[in-house]
PyMOL Python script that loads the backbone (N, CA, C, O; Angstrom):
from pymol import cmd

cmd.read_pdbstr("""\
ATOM      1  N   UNK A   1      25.588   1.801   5.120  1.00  0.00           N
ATOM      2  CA  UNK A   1      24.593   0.813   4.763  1.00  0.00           C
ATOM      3  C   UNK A   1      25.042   0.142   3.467  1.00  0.00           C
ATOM      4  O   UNK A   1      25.453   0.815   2.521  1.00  0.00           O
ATOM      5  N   UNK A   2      24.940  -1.528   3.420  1.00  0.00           N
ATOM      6  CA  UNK A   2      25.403  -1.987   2.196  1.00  0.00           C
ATOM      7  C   UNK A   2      24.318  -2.033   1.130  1.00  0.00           C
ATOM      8  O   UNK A   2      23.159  -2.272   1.470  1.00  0.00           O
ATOM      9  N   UNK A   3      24.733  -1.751  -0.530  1.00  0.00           N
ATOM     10  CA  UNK A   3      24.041  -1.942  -1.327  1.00  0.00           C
ATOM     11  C   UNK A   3      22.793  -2.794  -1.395  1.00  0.00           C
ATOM     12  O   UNK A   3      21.740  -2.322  -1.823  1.00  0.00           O
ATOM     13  N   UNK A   4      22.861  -3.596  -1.128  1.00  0.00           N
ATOM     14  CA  UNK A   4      21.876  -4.794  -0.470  1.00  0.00           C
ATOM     15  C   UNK A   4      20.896  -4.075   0.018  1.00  0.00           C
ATOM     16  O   UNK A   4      19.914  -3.758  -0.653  1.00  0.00           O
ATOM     17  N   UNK A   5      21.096  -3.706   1.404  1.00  0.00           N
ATOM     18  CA  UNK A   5      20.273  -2.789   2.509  1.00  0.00           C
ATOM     19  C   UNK A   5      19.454  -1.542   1.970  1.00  0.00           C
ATOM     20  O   UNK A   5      18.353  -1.062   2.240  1.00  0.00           O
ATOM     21  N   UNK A   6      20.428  -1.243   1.130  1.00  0.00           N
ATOM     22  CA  UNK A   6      19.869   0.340   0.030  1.00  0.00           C
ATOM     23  C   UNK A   6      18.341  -0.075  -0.584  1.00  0.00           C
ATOM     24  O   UNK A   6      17.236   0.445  -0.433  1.00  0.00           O
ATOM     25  N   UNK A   7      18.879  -1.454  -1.474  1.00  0.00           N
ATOM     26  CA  UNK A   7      18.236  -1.840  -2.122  1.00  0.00           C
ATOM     27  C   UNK A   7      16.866  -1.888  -1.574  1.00  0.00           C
ATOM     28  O   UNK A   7      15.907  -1.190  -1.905  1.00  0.00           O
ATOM     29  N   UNK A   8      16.927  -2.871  -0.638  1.00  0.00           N
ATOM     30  CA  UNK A   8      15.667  -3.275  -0.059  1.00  0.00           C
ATOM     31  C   UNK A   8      14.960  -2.250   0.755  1.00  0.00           C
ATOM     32  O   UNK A   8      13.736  -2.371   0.779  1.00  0.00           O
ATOM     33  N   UNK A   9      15.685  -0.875   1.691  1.00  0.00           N
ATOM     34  CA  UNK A   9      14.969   0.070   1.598  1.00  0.00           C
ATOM     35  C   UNK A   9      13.924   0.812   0.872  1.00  0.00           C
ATOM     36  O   UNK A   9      12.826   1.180   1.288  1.00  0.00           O
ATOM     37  N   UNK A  10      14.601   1.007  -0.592  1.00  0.00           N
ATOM     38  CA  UNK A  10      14.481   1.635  -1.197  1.00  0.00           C
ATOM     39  C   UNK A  10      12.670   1.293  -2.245  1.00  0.00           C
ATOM     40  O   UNK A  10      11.775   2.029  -2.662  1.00  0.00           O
ATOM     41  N   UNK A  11      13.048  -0.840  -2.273  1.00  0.00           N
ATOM     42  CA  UNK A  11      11.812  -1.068  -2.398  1.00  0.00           C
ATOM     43  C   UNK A  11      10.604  -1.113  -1.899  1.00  0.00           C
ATOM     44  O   UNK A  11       9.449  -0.964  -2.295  1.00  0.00           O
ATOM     45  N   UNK A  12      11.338  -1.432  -0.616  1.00  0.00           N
ATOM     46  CA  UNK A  12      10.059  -1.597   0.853  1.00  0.00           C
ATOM     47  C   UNK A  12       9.565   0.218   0.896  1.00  0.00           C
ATOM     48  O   UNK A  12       8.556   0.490   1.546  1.00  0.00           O
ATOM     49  N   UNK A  13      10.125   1.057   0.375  1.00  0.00           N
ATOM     50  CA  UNK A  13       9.136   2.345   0.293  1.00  0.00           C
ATOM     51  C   UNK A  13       8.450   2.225  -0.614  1.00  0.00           C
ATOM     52  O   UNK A  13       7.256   2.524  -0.584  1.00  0.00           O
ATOM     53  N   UNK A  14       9.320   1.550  -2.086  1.00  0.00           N
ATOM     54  CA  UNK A  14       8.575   1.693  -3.068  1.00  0.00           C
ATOM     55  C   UNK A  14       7.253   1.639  -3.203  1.00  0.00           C
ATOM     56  O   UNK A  14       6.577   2.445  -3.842  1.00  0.00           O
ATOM     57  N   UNK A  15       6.622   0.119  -2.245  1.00  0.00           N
ATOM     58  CA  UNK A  15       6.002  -0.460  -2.091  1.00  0.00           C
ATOM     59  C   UNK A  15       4.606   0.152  -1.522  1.00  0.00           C
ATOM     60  O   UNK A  15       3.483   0.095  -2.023  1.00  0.00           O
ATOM     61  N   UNK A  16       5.136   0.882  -0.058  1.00  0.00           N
ATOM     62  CA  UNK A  16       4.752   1.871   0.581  1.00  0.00           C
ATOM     63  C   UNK A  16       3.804   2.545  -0.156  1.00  0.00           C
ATOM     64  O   UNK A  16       2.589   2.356  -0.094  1.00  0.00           O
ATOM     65  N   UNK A  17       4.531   3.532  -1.030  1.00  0.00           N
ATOM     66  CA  UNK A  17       4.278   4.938  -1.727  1.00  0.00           C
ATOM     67  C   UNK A  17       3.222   4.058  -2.576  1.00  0.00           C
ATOM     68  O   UNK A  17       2.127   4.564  -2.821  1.00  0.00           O
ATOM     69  N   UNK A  18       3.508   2.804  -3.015  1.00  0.00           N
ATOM     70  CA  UNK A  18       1.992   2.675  -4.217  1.00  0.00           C
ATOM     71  C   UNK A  18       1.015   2.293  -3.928  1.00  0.00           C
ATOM     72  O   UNK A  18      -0.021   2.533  -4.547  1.00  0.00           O
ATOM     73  N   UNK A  19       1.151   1.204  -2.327  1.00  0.00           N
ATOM     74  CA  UNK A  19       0.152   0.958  -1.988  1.00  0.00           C
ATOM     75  C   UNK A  19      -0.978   2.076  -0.871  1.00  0.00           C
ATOM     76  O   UNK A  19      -2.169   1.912  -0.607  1.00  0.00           O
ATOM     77  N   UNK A  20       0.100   3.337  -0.353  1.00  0.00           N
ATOM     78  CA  UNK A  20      -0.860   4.395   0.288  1.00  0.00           C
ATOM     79  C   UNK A  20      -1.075   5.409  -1.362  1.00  0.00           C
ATOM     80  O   UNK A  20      -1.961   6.263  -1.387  1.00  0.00           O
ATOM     81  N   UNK A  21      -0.594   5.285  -2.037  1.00  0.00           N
ATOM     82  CA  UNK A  21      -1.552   6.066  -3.140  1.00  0.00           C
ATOM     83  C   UNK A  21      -2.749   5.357  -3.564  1.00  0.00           C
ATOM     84  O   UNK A  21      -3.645   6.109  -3.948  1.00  0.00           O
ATOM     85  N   UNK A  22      -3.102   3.661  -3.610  1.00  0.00           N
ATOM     86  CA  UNK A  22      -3.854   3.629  -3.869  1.00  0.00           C
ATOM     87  C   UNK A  22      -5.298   3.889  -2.941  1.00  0.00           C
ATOM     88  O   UNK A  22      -6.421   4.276  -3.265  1.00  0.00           O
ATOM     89  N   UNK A  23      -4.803   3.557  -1.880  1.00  0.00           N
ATOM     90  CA  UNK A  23      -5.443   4.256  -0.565  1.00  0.00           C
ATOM     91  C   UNK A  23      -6.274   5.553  -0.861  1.00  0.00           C
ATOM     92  O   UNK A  23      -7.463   5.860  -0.940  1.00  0.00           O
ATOM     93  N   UNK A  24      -4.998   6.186  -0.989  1.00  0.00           N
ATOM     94  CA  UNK A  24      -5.653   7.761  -0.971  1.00  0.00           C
ATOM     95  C   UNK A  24      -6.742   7.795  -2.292  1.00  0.00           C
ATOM     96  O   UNK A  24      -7.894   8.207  -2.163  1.00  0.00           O
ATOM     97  N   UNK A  25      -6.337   7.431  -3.226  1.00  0.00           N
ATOM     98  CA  UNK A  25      -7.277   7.425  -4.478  1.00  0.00           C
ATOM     99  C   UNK A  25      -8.529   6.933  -4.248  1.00  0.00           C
ATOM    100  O   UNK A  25      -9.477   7.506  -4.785  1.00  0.00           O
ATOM    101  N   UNK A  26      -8.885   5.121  -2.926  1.00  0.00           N
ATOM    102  CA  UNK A  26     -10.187   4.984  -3.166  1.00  0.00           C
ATOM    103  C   UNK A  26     -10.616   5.555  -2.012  1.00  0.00           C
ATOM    104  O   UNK A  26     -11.836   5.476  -1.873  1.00  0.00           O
ATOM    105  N   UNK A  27      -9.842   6.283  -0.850  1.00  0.00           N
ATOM    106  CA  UNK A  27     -10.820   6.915   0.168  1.00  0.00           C
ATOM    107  C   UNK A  27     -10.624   8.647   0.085  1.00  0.00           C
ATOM    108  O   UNK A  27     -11.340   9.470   0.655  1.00  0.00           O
ATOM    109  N   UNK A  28     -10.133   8.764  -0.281  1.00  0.00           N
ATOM    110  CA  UNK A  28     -10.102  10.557  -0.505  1.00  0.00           C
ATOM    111  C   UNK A  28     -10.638  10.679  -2.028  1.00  0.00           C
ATOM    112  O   UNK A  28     -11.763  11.171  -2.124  1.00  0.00           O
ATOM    113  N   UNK A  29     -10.069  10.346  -3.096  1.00  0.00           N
ATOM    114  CA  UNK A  29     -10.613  10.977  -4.331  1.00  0.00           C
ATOM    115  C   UNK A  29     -11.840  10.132  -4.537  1.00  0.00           C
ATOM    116  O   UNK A  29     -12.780  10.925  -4.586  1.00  0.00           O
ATOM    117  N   UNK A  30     -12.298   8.854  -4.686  1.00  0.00           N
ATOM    118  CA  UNK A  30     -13.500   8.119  -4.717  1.00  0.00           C
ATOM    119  C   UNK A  30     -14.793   8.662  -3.764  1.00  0.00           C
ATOM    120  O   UNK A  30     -15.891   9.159  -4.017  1.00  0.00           O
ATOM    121  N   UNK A  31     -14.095   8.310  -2.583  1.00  0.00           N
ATOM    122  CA  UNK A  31     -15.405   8.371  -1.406  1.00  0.00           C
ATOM    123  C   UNK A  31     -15.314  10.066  -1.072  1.00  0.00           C
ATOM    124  O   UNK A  31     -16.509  10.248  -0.843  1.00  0.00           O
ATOM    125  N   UNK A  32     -14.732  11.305  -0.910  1.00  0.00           N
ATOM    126  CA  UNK A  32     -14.647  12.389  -1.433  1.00  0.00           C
ATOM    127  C   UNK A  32     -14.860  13.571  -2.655  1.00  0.00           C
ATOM    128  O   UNK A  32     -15.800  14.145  -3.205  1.00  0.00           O
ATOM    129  N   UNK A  33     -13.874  13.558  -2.696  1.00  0.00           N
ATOM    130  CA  UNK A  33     -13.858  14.428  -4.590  1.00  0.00           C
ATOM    131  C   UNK A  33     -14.727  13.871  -5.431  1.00  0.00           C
ATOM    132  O   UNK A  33     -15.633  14.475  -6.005  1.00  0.00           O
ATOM    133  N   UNK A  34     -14.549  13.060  -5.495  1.00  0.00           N
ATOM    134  CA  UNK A  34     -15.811  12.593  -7.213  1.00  0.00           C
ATOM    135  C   UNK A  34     -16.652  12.084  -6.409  1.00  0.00           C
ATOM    136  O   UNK A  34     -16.167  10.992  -6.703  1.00  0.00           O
ATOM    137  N   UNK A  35     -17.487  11.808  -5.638  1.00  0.00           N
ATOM    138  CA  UNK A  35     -18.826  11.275  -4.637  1.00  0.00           C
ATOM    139  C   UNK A  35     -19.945  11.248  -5.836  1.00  0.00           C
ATOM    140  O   UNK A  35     -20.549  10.375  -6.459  1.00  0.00           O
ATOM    141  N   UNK A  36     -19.890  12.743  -5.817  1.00  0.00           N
ATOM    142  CA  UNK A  36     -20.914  12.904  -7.017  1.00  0.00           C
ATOM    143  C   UNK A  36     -20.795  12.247  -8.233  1.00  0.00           C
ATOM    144  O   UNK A  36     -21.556  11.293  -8.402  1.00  0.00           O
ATOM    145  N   UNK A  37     -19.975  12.550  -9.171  1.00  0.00           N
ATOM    146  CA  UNK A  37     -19.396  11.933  -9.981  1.00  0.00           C
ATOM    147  C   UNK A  37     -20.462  10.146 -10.248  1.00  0.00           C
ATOM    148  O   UNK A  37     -21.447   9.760 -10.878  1.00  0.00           O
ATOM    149  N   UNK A  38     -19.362   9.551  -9.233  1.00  0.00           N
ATOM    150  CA  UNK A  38     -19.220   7.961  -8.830  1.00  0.00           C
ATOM    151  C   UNK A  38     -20.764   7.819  -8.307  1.00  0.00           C
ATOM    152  O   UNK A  38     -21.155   6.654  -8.386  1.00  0.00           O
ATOM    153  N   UNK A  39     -21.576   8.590  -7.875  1.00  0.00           N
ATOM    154  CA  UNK A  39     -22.905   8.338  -7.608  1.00  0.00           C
ATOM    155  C   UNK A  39     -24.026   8.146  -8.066  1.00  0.00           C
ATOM    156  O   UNK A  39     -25.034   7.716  -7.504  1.00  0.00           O
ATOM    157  N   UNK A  40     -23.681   8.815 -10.234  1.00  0.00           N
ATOM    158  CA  UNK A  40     -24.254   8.345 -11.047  1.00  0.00           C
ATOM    159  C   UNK A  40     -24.553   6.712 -11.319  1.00  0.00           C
ATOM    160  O   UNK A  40     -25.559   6.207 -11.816  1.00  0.00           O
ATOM    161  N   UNK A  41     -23.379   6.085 -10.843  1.00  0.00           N
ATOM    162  CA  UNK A  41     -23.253   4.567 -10.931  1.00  0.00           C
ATOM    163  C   UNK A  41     -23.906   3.915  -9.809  1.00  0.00           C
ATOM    164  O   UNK A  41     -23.202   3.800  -8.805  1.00  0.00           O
ATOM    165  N   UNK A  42     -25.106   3.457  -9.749  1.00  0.00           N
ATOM    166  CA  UNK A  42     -25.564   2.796  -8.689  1.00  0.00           C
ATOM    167  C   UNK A  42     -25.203   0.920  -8.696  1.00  0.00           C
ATOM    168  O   UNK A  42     -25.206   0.065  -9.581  1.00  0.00           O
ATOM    169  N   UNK A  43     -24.925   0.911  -7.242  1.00  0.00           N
ATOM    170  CA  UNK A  43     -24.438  -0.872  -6.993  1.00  0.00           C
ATOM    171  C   UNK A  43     -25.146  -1.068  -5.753  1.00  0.00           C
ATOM    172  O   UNK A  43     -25.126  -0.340  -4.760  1.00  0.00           O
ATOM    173  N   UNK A  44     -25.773  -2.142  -5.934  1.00  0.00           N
ATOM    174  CA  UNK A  44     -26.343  -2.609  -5.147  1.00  0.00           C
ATOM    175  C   UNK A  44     -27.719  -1.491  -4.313  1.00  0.00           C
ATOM    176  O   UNK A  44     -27.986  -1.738  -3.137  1.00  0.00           O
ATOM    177  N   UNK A  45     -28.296  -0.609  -4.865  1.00  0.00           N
ATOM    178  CA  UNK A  45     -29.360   0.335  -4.803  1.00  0.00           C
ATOM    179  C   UNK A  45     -28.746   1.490  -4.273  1.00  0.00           C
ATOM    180  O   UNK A  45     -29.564   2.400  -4.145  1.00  0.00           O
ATOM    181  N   UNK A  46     -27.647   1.771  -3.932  1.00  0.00           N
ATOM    182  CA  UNK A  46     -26.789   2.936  -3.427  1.00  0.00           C
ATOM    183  C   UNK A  46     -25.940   3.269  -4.676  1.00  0.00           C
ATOM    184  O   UNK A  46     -25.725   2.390  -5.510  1.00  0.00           O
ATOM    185  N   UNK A  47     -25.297   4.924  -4.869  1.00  0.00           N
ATOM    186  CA  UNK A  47     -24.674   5.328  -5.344  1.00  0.00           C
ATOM    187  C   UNK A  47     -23.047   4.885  -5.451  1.00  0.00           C
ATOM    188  O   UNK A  47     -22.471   4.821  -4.365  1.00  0.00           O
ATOM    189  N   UNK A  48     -22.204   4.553  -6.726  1.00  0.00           N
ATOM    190  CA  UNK A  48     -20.625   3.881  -5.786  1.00  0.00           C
ATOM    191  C   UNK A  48     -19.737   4.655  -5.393  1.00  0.00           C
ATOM    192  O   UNK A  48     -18.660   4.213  -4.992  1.00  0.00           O
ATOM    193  N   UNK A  49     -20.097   6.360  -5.440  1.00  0.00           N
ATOM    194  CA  UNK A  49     -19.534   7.138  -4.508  1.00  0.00           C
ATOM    195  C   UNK A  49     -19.892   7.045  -2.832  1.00  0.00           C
ATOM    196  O   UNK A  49     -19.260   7.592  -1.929  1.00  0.00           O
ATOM    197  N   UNK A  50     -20.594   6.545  -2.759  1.00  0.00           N
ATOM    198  CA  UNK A  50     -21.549   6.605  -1.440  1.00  0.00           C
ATOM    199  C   UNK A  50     -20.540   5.173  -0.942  1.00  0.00           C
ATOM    200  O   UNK A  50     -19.801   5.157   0.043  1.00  0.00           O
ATOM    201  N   UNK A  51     -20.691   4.384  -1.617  1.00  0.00           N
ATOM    202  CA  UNK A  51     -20.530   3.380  -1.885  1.00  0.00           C
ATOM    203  C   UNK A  51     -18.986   2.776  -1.263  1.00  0.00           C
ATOM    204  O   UNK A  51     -18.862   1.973  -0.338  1.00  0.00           O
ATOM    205  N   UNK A  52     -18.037   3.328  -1.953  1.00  0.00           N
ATOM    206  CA  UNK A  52     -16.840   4.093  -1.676  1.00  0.00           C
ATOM    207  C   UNK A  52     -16.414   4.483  -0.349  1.00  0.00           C
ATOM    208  O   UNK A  52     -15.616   3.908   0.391  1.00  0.00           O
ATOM    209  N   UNK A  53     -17.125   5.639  -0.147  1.00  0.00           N
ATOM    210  CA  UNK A  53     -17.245   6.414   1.128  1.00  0.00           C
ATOM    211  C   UNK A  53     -17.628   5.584   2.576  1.00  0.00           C
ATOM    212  O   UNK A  53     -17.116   5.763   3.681  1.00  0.00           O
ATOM    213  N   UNK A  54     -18.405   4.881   2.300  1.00  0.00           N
ATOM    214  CA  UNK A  54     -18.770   4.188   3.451  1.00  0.00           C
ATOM    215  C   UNK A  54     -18.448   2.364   3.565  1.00  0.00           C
ATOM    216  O   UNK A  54     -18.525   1.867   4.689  1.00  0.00           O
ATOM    217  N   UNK A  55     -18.082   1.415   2.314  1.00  0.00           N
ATOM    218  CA  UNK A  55     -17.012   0.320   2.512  1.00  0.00           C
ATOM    219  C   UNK A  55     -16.296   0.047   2.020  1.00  0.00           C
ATOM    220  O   UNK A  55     -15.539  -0.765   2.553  1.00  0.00           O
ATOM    221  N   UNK A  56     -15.929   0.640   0.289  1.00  0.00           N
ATOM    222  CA  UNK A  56     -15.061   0.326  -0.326  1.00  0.00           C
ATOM    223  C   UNK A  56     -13.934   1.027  -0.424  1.00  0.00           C
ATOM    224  O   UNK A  56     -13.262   1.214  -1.438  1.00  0.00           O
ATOM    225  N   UNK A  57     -13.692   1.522   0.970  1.00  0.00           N
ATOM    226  CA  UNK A  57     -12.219   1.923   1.234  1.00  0.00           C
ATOM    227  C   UNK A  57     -11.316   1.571   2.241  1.00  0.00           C
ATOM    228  O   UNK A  57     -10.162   1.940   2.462  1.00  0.00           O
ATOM    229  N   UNK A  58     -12.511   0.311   3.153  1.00  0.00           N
ATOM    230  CA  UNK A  58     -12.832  -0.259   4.058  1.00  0.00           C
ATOM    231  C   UNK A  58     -12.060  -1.567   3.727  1.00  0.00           C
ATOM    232  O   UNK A  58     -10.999  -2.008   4.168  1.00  0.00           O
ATOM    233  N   UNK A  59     -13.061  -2.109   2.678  1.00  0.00           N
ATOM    234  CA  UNK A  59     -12.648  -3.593   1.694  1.00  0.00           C
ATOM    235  C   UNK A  59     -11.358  -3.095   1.224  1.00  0.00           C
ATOM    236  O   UNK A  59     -10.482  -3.813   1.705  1.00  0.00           O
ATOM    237  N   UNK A  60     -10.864  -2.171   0.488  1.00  0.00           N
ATOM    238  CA  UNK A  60      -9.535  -1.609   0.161  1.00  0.00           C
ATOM    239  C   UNK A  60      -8.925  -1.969   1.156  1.00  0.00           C
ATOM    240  O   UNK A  60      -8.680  -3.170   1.268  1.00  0.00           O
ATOM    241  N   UNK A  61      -8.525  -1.109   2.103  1.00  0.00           N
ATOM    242  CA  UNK A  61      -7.443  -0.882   2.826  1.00  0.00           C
ATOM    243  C   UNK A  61      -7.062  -2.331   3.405  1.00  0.00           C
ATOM    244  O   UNK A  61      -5.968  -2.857   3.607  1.00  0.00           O
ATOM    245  N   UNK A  62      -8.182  -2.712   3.567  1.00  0.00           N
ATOM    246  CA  UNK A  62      -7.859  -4.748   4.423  1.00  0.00           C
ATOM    247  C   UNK A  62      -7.388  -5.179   3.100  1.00  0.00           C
ATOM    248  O   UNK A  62      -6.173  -5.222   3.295  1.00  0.00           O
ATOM    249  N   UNK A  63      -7.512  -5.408   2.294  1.00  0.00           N
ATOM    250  CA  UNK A  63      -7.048  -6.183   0.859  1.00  0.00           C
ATOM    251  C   UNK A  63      -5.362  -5.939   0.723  1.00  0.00           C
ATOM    252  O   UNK A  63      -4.429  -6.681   0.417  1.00  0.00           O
ATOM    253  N   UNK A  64      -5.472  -4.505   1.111  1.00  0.00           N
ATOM    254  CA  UNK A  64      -3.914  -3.883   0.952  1.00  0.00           C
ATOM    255  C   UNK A  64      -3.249  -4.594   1.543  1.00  0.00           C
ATOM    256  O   UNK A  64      -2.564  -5.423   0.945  1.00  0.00           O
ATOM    257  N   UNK A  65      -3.238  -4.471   3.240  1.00  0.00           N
ATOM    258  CA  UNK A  65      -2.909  -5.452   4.528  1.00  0.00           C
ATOM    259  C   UNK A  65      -2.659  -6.507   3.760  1.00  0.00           C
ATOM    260  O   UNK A  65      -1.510  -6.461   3.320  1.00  0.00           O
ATOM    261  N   UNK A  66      -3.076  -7.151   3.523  1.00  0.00           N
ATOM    262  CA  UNK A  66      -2.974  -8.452   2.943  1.00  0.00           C
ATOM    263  C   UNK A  66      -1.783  -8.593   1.586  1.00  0.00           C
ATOM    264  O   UNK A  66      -0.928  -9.468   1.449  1.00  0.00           O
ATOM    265  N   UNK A  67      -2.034  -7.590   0.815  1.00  0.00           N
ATOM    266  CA  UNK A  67      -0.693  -7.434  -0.309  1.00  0.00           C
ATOM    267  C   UNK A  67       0.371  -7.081   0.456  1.00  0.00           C
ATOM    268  O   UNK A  67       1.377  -7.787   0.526  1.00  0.00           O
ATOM    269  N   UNK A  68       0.233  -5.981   1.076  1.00  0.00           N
ATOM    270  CA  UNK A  68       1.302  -5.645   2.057  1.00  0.00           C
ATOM    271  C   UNK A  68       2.319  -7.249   2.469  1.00  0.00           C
ATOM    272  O   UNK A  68       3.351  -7.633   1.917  1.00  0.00           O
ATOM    273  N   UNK A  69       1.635  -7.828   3.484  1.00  0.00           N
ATOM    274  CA  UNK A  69       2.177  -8.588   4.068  1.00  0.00           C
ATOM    275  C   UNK A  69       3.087  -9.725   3.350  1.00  0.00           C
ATOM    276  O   UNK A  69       4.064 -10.383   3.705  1.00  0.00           O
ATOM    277  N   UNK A  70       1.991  -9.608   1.705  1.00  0.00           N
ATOM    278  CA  UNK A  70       2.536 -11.039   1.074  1.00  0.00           C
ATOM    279  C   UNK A  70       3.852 -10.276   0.449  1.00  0.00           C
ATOM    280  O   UNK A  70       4.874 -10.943   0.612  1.00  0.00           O
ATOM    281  N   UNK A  71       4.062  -8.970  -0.261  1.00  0.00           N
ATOM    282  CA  UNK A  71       4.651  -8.948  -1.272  1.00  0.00           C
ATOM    283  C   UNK A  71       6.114  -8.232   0.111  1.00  0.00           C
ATOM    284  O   UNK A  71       7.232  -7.973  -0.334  1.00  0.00           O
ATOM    285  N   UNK A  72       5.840  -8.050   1.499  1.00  0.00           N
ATOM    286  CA  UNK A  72       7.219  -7.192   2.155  1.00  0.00           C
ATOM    287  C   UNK A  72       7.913  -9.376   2.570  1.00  0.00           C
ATOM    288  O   UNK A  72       9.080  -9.702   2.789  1.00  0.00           O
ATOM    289  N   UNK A  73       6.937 -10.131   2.535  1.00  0.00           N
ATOM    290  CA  UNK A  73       7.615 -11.531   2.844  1.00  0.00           C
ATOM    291  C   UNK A  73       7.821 -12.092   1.395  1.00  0.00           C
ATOM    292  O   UNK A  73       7.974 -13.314   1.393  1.00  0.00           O
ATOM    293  N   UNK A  74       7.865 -11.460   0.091  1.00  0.00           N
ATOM    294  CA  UNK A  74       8.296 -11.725  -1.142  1.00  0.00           C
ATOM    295  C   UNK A  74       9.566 -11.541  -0.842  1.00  0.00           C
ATOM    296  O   UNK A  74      10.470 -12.371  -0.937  1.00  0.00           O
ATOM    297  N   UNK A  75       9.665  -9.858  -0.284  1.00  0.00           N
ATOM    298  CA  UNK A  75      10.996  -8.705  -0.493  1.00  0.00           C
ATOM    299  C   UNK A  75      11.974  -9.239   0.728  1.00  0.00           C
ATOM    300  O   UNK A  75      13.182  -9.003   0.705  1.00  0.00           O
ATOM    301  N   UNK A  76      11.361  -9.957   1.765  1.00  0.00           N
ATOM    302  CA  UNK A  76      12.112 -10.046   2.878  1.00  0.00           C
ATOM    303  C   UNK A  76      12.852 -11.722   2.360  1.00  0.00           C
ATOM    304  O   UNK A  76      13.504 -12.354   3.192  1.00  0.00           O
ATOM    305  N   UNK A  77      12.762 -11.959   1.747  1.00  0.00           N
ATOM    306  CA  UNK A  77      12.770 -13.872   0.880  1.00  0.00           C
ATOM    307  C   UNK A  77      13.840 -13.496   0.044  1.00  0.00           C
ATOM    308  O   UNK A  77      14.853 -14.181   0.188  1.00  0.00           O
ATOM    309  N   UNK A  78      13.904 -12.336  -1.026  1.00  0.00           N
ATOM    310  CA  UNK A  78      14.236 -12.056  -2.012  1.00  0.00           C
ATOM    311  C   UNK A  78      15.636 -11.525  -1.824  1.00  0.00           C
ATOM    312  O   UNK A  78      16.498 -11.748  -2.674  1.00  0.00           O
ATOM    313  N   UNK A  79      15.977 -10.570  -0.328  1.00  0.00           N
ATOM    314  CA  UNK A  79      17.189 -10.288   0.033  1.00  0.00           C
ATOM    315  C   UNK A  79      17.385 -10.717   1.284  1.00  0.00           C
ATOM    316  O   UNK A  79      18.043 -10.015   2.052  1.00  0.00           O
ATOM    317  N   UNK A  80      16.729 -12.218   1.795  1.00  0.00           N
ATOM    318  CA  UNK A  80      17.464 -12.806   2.632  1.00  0.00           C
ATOM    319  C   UNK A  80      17.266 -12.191   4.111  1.00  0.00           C
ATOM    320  O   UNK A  80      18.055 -12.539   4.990  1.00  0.00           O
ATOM    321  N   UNK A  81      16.384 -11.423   4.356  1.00  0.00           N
ATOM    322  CA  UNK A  81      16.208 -10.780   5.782  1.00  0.00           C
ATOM    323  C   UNK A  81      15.133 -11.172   6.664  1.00  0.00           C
ATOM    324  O   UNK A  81      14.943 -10.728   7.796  1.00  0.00           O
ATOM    325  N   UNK A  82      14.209 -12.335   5.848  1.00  0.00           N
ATOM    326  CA  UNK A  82      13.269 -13.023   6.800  1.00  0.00           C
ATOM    327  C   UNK A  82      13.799 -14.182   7.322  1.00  0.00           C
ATOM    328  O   UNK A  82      14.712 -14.943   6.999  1.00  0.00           O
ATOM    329  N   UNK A  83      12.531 -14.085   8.717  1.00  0.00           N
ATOM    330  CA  UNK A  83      12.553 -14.878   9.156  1.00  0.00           C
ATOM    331  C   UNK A  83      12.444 -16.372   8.932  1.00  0.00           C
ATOM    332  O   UNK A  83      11.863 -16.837   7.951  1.00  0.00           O
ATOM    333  N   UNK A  84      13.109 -17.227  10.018  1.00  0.00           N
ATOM    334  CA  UNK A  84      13.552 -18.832   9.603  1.00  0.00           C
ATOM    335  C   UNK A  84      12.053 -19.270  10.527  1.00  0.00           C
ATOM    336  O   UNK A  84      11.772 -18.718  11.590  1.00  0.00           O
ATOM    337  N   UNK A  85      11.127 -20.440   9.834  1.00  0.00           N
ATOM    338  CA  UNK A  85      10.337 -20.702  10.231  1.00  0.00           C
ATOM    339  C   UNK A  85      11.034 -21.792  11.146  1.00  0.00           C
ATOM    340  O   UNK A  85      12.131 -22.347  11.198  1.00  0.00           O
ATOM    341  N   UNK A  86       9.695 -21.817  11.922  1.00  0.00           N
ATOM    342  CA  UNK A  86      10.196 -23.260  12.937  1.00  0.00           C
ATOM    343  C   UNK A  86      11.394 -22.934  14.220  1.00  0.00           C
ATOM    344  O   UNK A  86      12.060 -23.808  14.776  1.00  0.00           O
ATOM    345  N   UNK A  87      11.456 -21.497  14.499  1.00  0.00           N
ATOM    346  CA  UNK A  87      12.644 -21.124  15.525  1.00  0.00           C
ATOM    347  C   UNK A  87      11.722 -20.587  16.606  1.00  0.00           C
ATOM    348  O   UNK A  87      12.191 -20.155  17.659  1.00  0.00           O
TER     349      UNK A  87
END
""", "prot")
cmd.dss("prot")
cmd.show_as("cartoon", "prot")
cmd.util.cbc("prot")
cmd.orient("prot")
């Protein structure tokens, strides 16, 4: 595999690994582990552990999708491996 190829592996996990940690942080440690915690804080007449637990990991994960897509067609731009529009 050429340096190049390394490269862009290596980021396209990078990428990976930070955007499923943040994952895990707002639907396992938010809407999970600290529930209680995060439930002292009320939004919108519900607790934001509750809160968490039932859409804001929801609203997360689609938001991600969306970084995802923009920043792997940054990386795919950046070393030349995307696609040619208009084919």
């Amino acid at each position: 595999m050429s340096n190049s190829a390394n490269e862009y592996w290596k980021a396209n996990l990078r990428l990976v690994a930070v955007l499923l940690t943040i994952w895990f942080v707002v639907s396992y440690l938010f809407g999970i582990i600290l529930v209680d915690t995060l439930n002292t804080i009320r939004v919108g007449g519900v607790g934001l552990g509750f809160w968490f637990a039932q859409q804001g990991s929801i609203y997360t994960f689609l938001i991600l999708i969306f970084v995802y897509a923009k920043k792997m067609n940054a990386l795919d731009r950046k070393y030349d491996v995307h696609e040619d529009e208009g084919e």
